[in-house]
N, C-alpha and C positions, 0 to 999 in steps of 0.2 A: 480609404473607406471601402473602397472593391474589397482586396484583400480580407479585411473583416466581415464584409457581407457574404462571401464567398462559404466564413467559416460559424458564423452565429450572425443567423439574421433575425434582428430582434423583432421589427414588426411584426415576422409570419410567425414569431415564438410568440408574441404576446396573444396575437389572433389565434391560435392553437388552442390556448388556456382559455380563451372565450369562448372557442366552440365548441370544447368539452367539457366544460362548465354542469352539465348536469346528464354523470352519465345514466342509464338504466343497468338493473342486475343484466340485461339481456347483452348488452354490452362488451357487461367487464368480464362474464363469464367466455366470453366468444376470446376475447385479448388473452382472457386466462388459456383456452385450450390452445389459441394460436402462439402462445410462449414456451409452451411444451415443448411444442417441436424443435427449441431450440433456434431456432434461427432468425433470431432476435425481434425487434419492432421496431414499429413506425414512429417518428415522432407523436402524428394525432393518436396512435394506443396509449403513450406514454400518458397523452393529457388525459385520457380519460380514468386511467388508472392514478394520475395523481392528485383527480380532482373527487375520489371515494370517498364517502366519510362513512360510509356503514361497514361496519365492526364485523359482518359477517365476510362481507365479499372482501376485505383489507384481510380476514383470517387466511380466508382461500389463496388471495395472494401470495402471503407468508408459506403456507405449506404448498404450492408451487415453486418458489425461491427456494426452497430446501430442497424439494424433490429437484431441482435440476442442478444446482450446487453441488449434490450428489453425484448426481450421473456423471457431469463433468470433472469435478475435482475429486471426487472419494470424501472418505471422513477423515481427508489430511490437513492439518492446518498449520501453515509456516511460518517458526517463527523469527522475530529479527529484531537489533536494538538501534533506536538513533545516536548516533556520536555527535553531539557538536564540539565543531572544533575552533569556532572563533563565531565573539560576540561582536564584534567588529561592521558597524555598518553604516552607510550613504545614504541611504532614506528613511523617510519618515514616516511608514506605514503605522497610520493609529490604531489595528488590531495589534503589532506586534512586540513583546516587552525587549524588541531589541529596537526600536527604533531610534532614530539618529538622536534625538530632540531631550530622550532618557538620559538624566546624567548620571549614570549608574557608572561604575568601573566598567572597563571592558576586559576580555579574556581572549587573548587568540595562545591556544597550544603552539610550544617548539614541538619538534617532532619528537624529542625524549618525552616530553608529556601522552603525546600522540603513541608513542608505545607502551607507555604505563597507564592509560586508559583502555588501550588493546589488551594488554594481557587480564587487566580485569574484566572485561568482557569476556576474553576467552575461556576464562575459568571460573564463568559464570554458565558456561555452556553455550555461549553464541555462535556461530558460526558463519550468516552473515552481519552487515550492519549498513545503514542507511547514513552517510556523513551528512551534514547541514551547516554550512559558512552563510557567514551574514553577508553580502555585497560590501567589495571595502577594494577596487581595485589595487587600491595601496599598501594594506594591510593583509591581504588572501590573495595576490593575483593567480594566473593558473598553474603556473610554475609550483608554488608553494603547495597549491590542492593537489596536483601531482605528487609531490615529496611526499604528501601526504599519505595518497592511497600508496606508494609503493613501500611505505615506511611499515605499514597496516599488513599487508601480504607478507613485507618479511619477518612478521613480527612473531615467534613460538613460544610456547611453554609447553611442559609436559602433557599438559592436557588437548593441547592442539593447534590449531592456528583459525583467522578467519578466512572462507573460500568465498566469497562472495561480497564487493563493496557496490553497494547503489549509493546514485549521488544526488543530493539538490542543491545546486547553484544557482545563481542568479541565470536571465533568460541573456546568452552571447554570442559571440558569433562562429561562425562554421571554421573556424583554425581554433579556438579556444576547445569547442566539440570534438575536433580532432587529436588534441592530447588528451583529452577526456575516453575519448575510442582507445587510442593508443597506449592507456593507462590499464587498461583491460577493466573499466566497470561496469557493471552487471546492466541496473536498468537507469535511466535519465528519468530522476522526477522532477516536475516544474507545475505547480498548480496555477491555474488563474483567478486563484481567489475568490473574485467574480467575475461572472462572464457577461452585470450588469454595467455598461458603458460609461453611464454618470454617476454610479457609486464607487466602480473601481475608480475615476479619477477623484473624486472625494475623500477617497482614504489613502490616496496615495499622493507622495512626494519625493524627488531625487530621481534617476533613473528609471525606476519601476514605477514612474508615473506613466510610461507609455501603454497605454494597453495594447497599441498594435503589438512594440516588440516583446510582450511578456506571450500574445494570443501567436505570433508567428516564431517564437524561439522552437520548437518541433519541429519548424520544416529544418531550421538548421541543424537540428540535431539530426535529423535521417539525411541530410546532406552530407553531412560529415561522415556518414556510417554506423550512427549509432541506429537500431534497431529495435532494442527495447526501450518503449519511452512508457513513463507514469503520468497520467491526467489530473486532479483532483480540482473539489469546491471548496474553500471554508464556510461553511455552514453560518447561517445565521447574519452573515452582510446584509444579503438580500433574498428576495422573495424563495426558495428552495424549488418552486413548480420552475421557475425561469428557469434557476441554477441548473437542476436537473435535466431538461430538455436542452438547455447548452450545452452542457458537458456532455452529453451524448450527442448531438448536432457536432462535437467536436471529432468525437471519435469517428462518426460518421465520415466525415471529412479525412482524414488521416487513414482512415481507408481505403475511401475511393482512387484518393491522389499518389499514397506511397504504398497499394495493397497490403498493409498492414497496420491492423488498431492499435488500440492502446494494450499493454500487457497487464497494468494496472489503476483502479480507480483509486481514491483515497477518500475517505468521508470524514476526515476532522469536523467538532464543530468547534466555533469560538470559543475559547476559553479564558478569564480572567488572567492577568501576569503583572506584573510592579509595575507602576506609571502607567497602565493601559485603564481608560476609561471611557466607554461604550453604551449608547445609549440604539440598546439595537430593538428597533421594531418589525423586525420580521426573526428576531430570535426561533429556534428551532429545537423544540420540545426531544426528549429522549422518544418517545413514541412515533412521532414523525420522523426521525432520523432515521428507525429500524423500516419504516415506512419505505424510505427514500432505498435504504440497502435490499429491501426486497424488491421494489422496483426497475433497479440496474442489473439484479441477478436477471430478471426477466427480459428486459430489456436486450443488451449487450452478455449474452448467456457466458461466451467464451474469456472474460478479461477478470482475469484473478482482481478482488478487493481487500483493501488492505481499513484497518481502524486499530487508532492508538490508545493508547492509556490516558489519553484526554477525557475518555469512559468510564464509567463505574464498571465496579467487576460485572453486576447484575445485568447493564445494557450489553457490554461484550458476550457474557453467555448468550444472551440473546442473538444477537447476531453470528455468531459462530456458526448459529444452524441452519440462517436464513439468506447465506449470500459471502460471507467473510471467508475467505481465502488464508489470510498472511496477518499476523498479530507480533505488536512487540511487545514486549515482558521487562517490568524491572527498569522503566527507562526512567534517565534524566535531558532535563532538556537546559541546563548549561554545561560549558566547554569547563570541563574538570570534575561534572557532575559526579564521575564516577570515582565517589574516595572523600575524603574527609573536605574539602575543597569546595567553600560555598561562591557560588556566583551567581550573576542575576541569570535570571530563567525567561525561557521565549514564553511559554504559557503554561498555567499549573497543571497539574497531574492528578487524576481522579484516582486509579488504580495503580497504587505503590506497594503492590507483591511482590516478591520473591519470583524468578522464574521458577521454581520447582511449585510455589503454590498455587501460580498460573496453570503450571503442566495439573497438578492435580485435578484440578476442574474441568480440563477440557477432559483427563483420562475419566470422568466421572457422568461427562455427556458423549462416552462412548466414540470419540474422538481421539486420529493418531497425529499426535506431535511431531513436525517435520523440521529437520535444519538443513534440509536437503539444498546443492546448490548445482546439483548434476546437470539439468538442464542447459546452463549458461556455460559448464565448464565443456560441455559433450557438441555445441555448437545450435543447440535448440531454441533458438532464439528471433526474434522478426518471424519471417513469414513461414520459418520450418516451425517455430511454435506453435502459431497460428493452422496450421495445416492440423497439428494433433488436437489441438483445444477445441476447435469448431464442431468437429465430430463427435467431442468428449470422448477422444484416446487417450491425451495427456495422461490420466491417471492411472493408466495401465501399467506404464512406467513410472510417477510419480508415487504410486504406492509403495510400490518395493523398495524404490529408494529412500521413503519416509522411513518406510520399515527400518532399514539399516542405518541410516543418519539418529533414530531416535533407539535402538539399540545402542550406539555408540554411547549417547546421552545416560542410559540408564546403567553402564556400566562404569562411566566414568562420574556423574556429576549427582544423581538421583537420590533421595531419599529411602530408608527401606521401605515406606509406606508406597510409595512411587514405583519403585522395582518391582512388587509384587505387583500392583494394580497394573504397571505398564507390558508386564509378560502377558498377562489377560489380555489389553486390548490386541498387543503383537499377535499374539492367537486368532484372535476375531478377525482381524485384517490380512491374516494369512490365507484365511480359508475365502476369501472374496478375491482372490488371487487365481484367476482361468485360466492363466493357461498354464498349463503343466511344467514344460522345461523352463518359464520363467520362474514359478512354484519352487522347483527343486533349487536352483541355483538362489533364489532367495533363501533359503533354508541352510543353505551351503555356507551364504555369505554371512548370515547370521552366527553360524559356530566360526567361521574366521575371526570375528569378531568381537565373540564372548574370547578365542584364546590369544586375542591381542591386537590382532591388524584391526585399521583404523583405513578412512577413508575409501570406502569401495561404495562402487555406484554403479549400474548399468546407465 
């Protein structure tokens, strides 16, 4: 119980939300100027910005969240697909349509699968992917998740390969992380669902009934050497003002103790799936959720967010401008999802475009398209990440590299409607490009790349 009060102390969250309970315009406008500066806030601003309900100062919020999204990330937005690779699993979490208790077939990929889902990805234009394994020590252990990612890096076609695997696995322990580290994968995501005490044990059974070991798997991930880790809520368990102020009480923590936060939030909310049936009374409206994404831009200025096709196309444009970082396009969320090959699914899917129809929209909110994975591969990762994002330098080099990752895109995979709209934006975002010798050699890498080479990155 130490351990966990260390990392989300619920009394002094509940008391928060009571004492900013009714903030004034005089207030929120102060939290607003004070979020500017980028250098994040306090849990009590947090309460009082999540306890707004007037329409004018939530707008102000909004065009804050963008204007610092901006400065720190540019108008790049990254995108990436989830693979699942086995429906296979040990507990019996009531939001999940993979739960134990579903008598549905199960699905775990061999690894020839696992490359014939790769190459469709890749010649979908992916170039990273986020894998997702059910907990099944017997069925998934870490060996086979290994086999896995290194099955995925060897895997080509003519159109490319993937550079970049994030993983979510079950929360284990620090030699499990370490073939995970040794596996070379990008970032460690593990959500805590909720970071409400008696509901996460309410919805949970098997395993991941602990909330201690799901709330401490992080430390063992930066013990092990992992460095990039992902946070995230599922929306809609429980109350979102709690959720919220935890998951940031989280990162706060994982700060202090390993000088480095989190590199990603995730804002899924619940979503309906076969056998799951849910009676949720703190459900979480699409307008409260773009709510919650402008709040954490504010908040935690520096930690790229990521939101899924769990979304309507219309809520994702929204948020693209107000805090979202990283998007994936075109997903399935069963193991063989990708191909003729039905199987049951973890939860449905609002937005079922086309990556290219995705790309068309963001090219249309004047937004550039990233598959960029330079960062991870150049060593920019933990606390050298952290050093550029704070500042909002990151994007100084995250631009050019968009640039050329999504050049790649429009030569190899693009629509003609997409090509011409995407040499526009390539233009626009050239010219927000200061300094000169990176300017030029951006420019440089570009015609490499129209006459063939593939892969260049600063």
């Amino acid at each position: 119980m130490e351990k966990i009060s260390k990392i989300i102390n619920e009394q002094k969250i509940c008391s928060i939300i009571e004492k900013t309970s009714k903030p004034t315009p005089e207030i929120i406008l102060n939290i607003i100027k004070k979020a500017t500066q980028k250098r994040g806030l306090e849990l009590e601003d947090i309460g009082y910005l999540l306890n707004t309900d007037d329409a004018d100062l939530v707008g102000k919020i909004f065009q804050a969240a963008a204007q610092i999204k901006m400065e720190i990330y540019g108008e790049r937005l990254v995108f990436f697909a989830p693979l699942y690779v086995s429906s296979f699993c040990v507990n019996d979490c009531k939001y999940c349509g993979f739960h134990n208790s579903n008598p549905t077939k199960r699905k775990k990929l061999t690894l020839e699968e696992v490359e014939e889902q790769t190459k469709i990805l890749i010649n979908m234009g992916h170039k990273r992917l986020l894998l997702e394994f059910g907990e099944d020590p017997q069925n998934t252990p870490i060996d086979y998740i290994t086999d896995v990612i290194k099955t995925i890096y060897q895997t080509k076609t003519d159109k490319g390969e993937i550079r970049r695997l994030n993983v979510n696995i079950a929360a284990t322990n620090v030699e499990d992380y370490q073939k995970l580290k040794a596996a070379n994968i990008g970032t460690y995501q593990l959500f805590q669902e909720t970071y409400h005490k008696p509901t996460y044990e309410k919805l949970h059974s098997g395993p991941k009934a602990s909330f201690e070991r799901q709330l401490l798997a992080h430390d063992n991930a930066f013990e092990a050497g992992i460095d990039d880790i992902g946070l995230g809520v599922l929306f809609g368990l429980y109350d979102y003002k709690f959720e919220v102020l935890s998951l940031i009480s989280h990162a706060h923590y994982l700060e202090k103790k390993h000088q480095i936060g989190p590199h990603t939030f995730s804002v899924p909310r619940w979503q309906p799936a076969e056998s799951v049936e849910l009676d949720l009374p703190h459900y979480v409206s699409e307008d409260e959720l773009l709510k919650i994404i402008a709040i954490l831009r504010l908040a935690v200025p520096y930690t790229g967010m990521i939101i899924s096709t769990r979304e309507s196309a219309e809520t994702r444009e929204k948020a693209f401008k107000i805090g979202i970082s990283q998007t994936s396009a075109a997903s399935r969320t069963s193991p063989g999802g990708y191909g003729k090959e039905k199987n049951a699914t973890q939860f449905s899917v609002a937005d079922n475009r086309q990556v290219d129809e995705v790309i068309n929209t963001v090219l249309n909110q004047g937004l550039l398209p990233s598959f960029c994975t330079a960062c991870y591969r150049k060593g920019r990762t933990g606390k050298n990440f952290m050093d550029l994002a704070k500042p909002g330098k990151i994007h100084h080099l995250c631009r050019a590299n968009g640039l050329l990752t999504f050049k790649e895109y429009l030569e190899d995979f693009a629509s003609e409607k997409n090509k011409k709209q995407g040499q526009k934006v390539i233009d626009q975002s050239l010219v927000n490009i200061t300094d000169k010798d990176t300017l030029q050699k951006t420019k440089q890498k570009l015609k490499e790349i129209e006459q063939g080479s593939r892969d260049i990155y600063f």
